[in-house]
N, C-alpha and C positions, 0 to 999 in steps of 0.2 A: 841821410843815407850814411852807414857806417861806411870806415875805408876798405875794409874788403869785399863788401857788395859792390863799389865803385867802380873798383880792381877787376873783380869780376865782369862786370858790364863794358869795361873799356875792352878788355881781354875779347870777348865775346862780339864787339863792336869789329875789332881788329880782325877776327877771323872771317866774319860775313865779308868784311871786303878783300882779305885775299882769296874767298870761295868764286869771287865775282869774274878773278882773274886765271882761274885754274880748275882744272877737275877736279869733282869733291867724289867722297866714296860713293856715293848716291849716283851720281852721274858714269863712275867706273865701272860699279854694277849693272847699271842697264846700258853700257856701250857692249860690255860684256856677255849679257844678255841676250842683246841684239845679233850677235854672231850664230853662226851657221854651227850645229853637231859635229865636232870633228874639226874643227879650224884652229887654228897655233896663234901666240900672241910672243910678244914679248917679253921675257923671263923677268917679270919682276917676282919677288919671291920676300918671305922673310918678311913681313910686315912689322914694324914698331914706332912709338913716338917719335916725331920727327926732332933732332938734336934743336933744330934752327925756332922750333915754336913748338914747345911740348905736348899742345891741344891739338896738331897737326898727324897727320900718319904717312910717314913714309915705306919705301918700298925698295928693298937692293935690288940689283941690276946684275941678274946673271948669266951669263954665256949662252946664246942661241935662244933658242925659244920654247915655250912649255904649250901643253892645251890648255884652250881656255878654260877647260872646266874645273882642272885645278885653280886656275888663278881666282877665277869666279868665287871657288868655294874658301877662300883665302879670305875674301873680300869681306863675303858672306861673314865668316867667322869673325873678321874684324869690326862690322857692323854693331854698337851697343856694347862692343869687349870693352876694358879699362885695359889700358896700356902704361906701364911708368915711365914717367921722362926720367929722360939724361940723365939729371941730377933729382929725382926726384918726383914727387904727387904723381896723382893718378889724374888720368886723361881719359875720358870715355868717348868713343867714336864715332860719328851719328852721319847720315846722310848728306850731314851739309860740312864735312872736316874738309879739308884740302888736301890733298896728295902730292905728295913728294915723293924722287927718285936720289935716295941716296944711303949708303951705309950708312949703319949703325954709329950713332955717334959722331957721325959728321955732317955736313948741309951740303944742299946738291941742287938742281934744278927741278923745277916746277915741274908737274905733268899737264900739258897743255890736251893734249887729246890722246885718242884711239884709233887709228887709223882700220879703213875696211879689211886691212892686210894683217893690222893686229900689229903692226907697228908704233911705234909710241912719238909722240912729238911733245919736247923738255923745251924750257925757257929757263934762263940763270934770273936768278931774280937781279931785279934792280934795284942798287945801292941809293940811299937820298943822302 
């Protein structure tokens, strides 16, 4: 195996297990999904590479709350986009990415779920 296939497959190894630990896009679109015509969520907004894991996609966090159908179509949109990291490469976005809540540029906590309220429930990740 060359070194960047390696790289690659470590990389890819690395992501399936923090998908295990957090909502991935796949799963934020159909909590999404699952909401009622007309129901508010959350104001995550602004979707890009997440600074902390470049293959990752995070989400800023903004004042009050939006319809979900915006967010949905956010989501939607991010789904298969290429996003550039921080520093750099392209990152393509697929079902099984992990989500994050935090600006542009910096790392922030986890998104652990969707509440029925459309609320959002964050975990800081844990340092080893």
């Amino acid at each position: 195996m060359n070194p960047q296939a390696f790289f690659d497959e470590l990389s890819a190894q690395w992501k399936r297990q923090r998908s295990e630990t957090q909502m991935t896009l796949g799963e934020l679109i159909a909590a999404l999904e699952a909401m009622p015509d007309g129901a508010e969520v959350a104001n995550l907004r602004d979707a890009h590479s997440y600074r902390g894991y470049y293959s990752d996609l995070a989400f800023e966090r903004g004042i009050g709350i939006r319809p979900v159908s915006e967010l949905l179509s956010e989501c939607k949109a991010a789904l298969g986009n290429t996003f550039c990291g921080y520093k750099g490469g392209d990152y393509v976005m697929d079902a099984e990415t992990p989500v994050w809540v935090a600006y542009y540029g910096s790392c922030g906590p986890k998104l652990i779920s969707l509440g029925p309220e459309g609320q959002i429930e964050i975990q800081e990740e844990e340092q080893s």
